[in-house]
C-alpha positions in Angstrom: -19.8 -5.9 17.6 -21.3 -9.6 16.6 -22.3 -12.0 13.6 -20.7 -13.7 11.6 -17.5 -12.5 9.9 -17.5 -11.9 6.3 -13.5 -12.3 6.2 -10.7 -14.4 8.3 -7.8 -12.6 7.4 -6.8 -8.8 6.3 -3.9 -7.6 3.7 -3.2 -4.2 4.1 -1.1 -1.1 1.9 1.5 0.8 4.0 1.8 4.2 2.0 -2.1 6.2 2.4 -3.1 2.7 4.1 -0.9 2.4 7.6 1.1 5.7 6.7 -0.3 8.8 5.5 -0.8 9.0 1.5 2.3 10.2 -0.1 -0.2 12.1 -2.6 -0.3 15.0 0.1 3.0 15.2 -0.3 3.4 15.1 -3.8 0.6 18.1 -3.6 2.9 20.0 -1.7 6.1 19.2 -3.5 4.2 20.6 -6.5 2.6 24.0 -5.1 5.9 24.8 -3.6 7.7 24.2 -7.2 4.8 25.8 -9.1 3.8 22.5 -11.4 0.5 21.6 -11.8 -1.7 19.8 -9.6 -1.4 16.3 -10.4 1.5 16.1 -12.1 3.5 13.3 -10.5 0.3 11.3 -10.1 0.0 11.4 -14.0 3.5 11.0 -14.8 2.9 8.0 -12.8 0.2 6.9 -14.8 1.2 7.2 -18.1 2.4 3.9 -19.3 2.0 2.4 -16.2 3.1 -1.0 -16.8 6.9 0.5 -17.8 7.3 3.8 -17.0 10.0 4.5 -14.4 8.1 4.4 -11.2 7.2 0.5 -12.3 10.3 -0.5 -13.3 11.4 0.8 -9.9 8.9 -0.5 -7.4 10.1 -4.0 -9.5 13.8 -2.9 -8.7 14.9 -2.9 -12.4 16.1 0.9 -12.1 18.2 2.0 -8.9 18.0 5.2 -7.6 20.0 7.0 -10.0 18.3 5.0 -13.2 15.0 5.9 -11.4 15.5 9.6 -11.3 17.2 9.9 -14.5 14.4 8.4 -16.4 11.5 10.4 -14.3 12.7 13.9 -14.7 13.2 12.3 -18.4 9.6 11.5 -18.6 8.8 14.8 -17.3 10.8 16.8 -19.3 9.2 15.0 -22.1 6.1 16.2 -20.6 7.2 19.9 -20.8 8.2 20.2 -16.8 11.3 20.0 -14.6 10.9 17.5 -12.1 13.6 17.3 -8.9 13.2 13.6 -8.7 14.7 13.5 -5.4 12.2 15.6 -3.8 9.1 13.3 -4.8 11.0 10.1 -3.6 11.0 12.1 -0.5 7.7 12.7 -0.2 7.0 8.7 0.1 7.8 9.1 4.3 5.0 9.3 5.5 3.6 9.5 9.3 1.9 6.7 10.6 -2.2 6.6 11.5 -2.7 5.4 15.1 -5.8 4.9 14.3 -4.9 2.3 11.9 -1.9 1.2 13.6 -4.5 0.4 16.9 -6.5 -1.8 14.1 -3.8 -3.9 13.1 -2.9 -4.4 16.8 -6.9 -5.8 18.1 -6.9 -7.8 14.7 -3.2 -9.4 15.7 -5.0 -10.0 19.1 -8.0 -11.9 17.6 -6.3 -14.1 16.0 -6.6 -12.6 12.7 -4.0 -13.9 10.0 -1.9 -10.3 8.9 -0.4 -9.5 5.4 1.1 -6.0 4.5 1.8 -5.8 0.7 3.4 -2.9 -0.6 4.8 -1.6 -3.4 8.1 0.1 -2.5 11.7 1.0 -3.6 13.7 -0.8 -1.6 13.3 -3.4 0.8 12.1 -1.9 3.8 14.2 -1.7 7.6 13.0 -3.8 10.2 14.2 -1.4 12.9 12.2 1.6 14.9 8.9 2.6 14.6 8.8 0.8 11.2 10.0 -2.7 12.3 8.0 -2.6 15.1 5.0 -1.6 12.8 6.0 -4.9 10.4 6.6 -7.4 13.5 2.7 -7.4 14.0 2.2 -8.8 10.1 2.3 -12.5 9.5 4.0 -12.1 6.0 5.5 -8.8 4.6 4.8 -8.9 0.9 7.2 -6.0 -1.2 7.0 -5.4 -4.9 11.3 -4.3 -4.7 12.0 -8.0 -3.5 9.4 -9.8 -5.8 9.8 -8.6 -9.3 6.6 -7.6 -9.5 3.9 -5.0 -8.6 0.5 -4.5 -7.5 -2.0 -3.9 -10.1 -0.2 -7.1 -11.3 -2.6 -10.5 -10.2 0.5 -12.2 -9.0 1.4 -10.1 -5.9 -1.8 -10.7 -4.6 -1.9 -14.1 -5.2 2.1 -14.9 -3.5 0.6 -12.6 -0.5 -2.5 -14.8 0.1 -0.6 -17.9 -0.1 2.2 -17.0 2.2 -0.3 -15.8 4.4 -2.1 -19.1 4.6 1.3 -21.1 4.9 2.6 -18.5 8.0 -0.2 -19.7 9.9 -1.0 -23.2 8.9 -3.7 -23.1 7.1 -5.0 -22.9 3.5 -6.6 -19.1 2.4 -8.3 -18.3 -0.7 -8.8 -14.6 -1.8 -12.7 -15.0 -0.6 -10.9 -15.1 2.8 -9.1 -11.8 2.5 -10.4 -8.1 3.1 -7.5 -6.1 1.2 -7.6 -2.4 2.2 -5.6 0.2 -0.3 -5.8 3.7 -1.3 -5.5 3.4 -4.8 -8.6 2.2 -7.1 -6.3 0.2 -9.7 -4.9 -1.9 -6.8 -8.0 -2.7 -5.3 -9.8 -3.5 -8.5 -7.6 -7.3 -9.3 -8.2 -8.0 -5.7 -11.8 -7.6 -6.0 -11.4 -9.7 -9.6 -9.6 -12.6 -7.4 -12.5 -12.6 -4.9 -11.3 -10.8 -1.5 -13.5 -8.0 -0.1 -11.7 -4.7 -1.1 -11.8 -1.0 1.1 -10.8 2.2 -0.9 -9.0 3.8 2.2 -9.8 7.7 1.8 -11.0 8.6 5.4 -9.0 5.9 7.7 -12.3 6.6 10.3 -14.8 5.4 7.5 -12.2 2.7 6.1 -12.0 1.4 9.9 -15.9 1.1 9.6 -16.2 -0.8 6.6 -13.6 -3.5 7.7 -14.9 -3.6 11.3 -18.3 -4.7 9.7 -16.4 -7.3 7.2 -14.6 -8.8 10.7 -16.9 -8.2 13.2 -14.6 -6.6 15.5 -15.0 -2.9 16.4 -11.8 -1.3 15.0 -13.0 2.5 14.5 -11.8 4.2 17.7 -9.3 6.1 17.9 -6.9 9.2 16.6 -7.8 9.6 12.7 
């Protein structure tokens, strides 16, 4: 693949992005229990700014505040949620495919962010730390305080991105790639090219056309 790229650098999620979505799992978790379809991702929504799922990913709540206050919110909601078993559903198995991506676009020369909105600060051992060691900066909403939609973890991720490799980046330089619509949508505000990852094959596509290299071999 040729021309001239659109973008000089690439921020990528980990959970649905690099991993496979934890919604599959939260679909599972809820079939098996007999809730409805859904239901975590709309707990999840509902006040989404300070329910417990935000004040966790910011690390206000540990793991015991977290899971009293969500089977709290879902009790409120008329359902009895095992808390533990939908933290559980957040491992998920990495994507070659995408995995391969990251590793040409390390090899190009391509500056690397991963910004993720987590739990806890995540190990830099095994499969995982060796996934994280090919990323310039590792950006994580439990060590920052704050949380993707919020602008400000974007904007901390692009400039430690352009301070790792010596070098000044604006938003306009960034393709950010994510699987949820409401993290994607203040990236695109701030200027950076934005992929809604929902196939990783057609994801790979569009940001092989916004680099220029071709990214979209691969396992899926």
């Amino acid at each position: 693949m040729s021309g001239v790229p659109a973008v000089s650098a690439v921020v990528f999620d980990l959970g649905g992005v690099l991993t496979e979505s934890p919604l599959l799992a939260f679909a599972a978790y809820e079939a098996e229990a007999g809730l409805p379809a859904g239901l975590v991702v709309r707990l999840n929504s509902t006040d989404p700014d300070t329910n417990a799922w935000a004040r966790f990913e910011r690390n206000e709540l540990d793991v015991a505040g977290f899971s009293a206050a969500f089977e709290a919110e879902a009790a409120a909601a008329g359902y009895r949620v095992d808390a533990a078993r939908v933290l559980a559903a957040l491992r998920g198995e990495l994507r070659p495919a995408v995995v391969a991506a990251v590793r040409l676009l390390r090899a190009a020369g391509f500056p690397l962010a991963l910004l993720s909105n987590n739990v806890a600060p995540m190990e830099r051992t095994g499969q995982l730390g060796e996934l994280l060691a090919l990323f310039d900066v590792v950006v994580e909403s439990s060590t920052e305080g704050v949380r993707k939609p919020e602008p400000e973890i974007y904007r901390r991720t692009v400039q430690r991105l352009g301070a790792a490799v010596g070098r000044p980046l604006t938003p306009a330089d960034c393709a950010y790639l994510d699987d949820l619509g409401i993290n994607l949508k203040p990236a695109r505000a701030m200027g950076m090219a934005t992929v809604k990852v929902v196939d990783p094959v057609d994801a790979l596509a569009e940001l092989s056309a916004l680099t220029g290299l071709a990214l979209a071999g691969g396992d899926g």
